[in-house]
N, C-alpha and C positions, 0 to 999 in steps of 0.2 A: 599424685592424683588429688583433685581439690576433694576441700569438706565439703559435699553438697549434704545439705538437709532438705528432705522433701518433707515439709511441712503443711498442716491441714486448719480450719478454723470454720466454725457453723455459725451466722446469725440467723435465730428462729424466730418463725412468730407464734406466739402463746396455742396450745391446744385446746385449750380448756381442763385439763386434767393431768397429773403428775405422770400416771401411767403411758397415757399415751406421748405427753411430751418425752420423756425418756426415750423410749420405745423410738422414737423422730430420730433422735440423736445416738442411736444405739445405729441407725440406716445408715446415717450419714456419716460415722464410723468407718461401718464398715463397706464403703463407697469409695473413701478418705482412702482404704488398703487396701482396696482394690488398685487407684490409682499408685499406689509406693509408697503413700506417706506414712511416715514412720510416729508421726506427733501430731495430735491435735487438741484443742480446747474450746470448752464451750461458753457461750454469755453468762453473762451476773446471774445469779439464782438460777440457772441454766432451767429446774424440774419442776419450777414453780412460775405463778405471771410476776410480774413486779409489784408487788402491794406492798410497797412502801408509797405509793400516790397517795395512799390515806391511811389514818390514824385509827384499827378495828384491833383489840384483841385475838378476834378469830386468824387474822394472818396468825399467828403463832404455831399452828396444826403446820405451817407449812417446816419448819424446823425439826433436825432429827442428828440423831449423834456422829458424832466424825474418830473414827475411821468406821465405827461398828454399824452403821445406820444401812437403811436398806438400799441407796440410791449409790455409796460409797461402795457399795458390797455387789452390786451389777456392775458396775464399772470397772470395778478389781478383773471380775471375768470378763468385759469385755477386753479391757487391755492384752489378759492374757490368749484371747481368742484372735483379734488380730495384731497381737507382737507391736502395738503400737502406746507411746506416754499417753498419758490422756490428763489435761487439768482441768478438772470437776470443780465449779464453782456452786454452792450450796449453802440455804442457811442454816446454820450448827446450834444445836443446843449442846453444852458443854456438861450442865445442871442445870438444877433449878433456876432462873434468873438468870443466867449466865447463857448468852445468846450474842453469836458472832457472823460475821457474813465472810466466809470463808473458801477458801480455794482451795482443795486438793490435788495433789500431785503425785502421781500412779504410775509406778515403771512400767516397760514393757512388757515384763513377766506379771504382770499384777500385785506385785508389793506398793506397800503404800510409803511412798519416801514421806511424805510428813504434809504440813499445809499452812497454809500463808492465812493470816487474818485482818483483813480490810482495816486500814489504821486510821483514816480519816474518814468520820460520818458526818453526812449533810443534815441541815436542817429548813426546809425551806419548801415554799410551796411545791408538788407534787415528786416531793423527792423526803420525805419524814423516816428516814435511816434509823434519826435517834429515839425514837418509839421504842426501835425493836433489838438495834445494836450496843453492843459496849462496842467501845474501840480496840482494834488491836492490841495484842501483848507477847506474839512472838517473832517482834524483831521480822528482820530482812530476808529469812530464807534463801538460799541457792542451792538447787535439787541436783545431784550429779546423776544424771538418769541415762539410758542407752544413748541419747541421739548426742549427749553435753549438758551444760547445765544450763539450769531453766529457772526462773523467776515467776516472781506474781505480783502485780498492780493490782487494784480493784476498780475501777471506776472513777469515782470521785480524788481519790488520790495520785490521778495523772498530773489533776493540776497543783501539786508540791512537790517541786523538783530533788529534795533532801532524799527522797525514796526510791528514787530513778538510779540517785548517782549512790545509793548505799549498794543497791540492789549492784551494780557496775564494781565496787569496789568488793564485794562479795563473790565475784567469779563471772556475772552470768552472760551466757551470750545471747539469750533471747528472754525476753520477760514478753509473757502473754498476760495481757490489760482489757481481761472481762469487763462489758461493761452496760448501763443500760443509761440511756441518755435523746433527749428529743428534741425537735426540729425548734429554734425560738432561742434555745435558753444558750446554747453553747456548743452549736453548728460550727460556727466560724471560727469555733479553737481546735476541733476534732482532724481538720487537717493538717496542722500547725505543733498541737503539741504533743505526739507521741512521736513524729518527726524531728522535732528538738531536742527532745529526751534522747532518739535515738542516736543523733549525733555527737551530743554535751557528753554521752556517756558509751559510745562508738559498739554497739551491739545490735542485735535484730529486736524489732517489737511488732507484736502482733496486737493489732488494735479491733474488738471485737464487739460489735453495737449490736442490740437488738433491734429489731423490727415490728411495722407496725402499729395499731393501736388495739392495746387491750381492757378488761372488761371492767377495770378499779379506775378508771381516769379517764382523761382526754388524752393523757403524754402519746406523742408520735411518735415512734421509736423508729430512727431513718437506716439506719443499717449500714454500712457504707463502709464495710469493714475493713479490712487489710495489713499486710506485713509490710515493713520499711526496714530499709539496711542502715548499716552503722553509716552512710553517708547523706542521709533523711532523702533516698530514692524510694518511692513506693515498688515493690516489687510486683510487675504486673498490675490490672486494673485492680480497682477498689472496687468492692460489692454494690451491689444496689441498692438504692436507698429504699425500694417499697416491696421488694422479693424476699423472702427466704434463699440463700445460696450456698453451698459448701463451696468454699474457697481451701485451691493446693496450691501452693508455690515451693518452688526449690530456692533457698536459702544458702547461699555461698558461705560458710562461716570461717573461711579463709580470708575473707574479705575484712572481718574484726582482727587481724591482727595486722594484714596492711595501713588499714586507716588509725590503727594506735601506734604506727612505727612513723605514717607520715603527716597524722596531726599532733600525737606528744602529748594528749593533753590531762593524763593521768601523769606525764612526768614533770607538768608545768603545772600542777594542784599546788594551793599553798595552804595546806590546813591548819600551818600554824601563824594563819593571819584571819582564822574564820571564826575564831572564838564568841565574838559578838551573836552570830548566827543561833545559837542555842541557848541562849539568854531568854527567859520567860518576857 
């Protein structure tokens, strides 16, 4: 019998308010299992708008503790309410100062397997990360959760390929890559590079964009989301670029062990010719 995974992903547009965005994505959950799907995950800072477009103190209210925080702590129940993963992306206060853009990762019974922290921060016009983020500091995560194991990209770190193929040599068969990103700046890579990733490194990737324009900026946020197989086929269409959508697709993950049997290309790695690579 194949491994089919029936897989699920939301791009939203901003509500105005934590509560009710939540509350959006708690629907669309539970829509997600209605249809079968056993996994899904939500956009970058999924409970909050994206205010990293500018440089306020006040974003910082949006930040809360990971795993004990209140948004980590609904999610726990809803996973266990529909028996589905759920990867919560959120921004984490750790301590005092110590402020991470983070992803959590929520088995189906509601335990909290652990969480991934956004390793590469932007700095640059309506994208000011480094205001609010430190960088990453736990390594590459691979969650072994009911459906297989699972990964986390962040956004900005699609485009450094070192994290794709850690994340690949670490187990995972599907890395979901929250993300928020707009129409001008880096369109014309969003179909190209989680597709290249997913083949350089023969796993599923679920590429997930927000939507719209919200209330800190101009950024358009095109949405346009979607899964691609270990052979950079998009799985069914891609989302819309100006809607809100839950996206389900079923995910063959029988198909990752075909294509590393007949492209080789974890057995044709020469790591001990790549030493230059990690040289400051």
């Amino acid at each position: 019998m194949a491994n089919v995974v029936r897989a699920a992903l939301v791009q939203a547009t901003w509500t105005g308010d934590t509560e009710s965005m939540v509350a959006k994505h708690e629907e669309h959950a539970r829509e997600a299992a209605r249809q079968g799907a056993k996994i899904i995950g939500f956009q970058e800072v999924f409970n909050a708008p994206y205010f990293c477009q500018v440089q306020e103190p006040e974003h910082y209210r949006w930040a809360e503790p990971v795993p004990d925080g209140p948004t980590t702590s609904r999610m726990r129940e809803l996973a266990r309410e529909t028996g589905m993963v759920v990867v919560v992306p959120v921004f984490e206060v750790e301590q005092s100062g110590f402020y991470y853009n983070t992803a959590v990762v929520i088995d189906a019974d509601g335990s909290v397997l652990g969480k991934y922290r956004k390793h590469h921060i932007p700095q640059v016009k309506g994208f000011w990360e480094k205001y609010y983020f430190k960088p990453g500091n736990l390594g590459w995560p691979v969650f072994d959760t009911a459906v297989g194991k699972v990964g986390v990209y962040i956004c900005y770190d699609r485009h450094f390929p070192e994290g794709w193929r850690q994340l690949g040599l670490n187990g995972a068969q599907i890395v979901y890559n929250p993300s928020a990103t707009h129409r001008g700046l880096s369109s014309h890579l969003w179909r190209l590079e989680q597709p290249a990733a997913a083949v350089a490194n023969e796993y599923f990737v679920a590429a997930i964009n927000r939507v719209g324009v919200e209330e800190y900026g101009d950024n358009d946020f095109y949405g346009t989301s979607y899964f691609v197989d270990p052979r950079g086929q998009f799985v069914g269409d891609t989302a819309s670029d100006k809607e809100e959508e839950l996206v389900v697709r079923d995910l063959d993950f029988d198909l990752i062990e075909e294509v590393r049997q007949q492209w080789a290309f974890y057995r044709d790695r020469r790591p001990d010719a790549y030493e230059g690579l990690v040289q400051p």
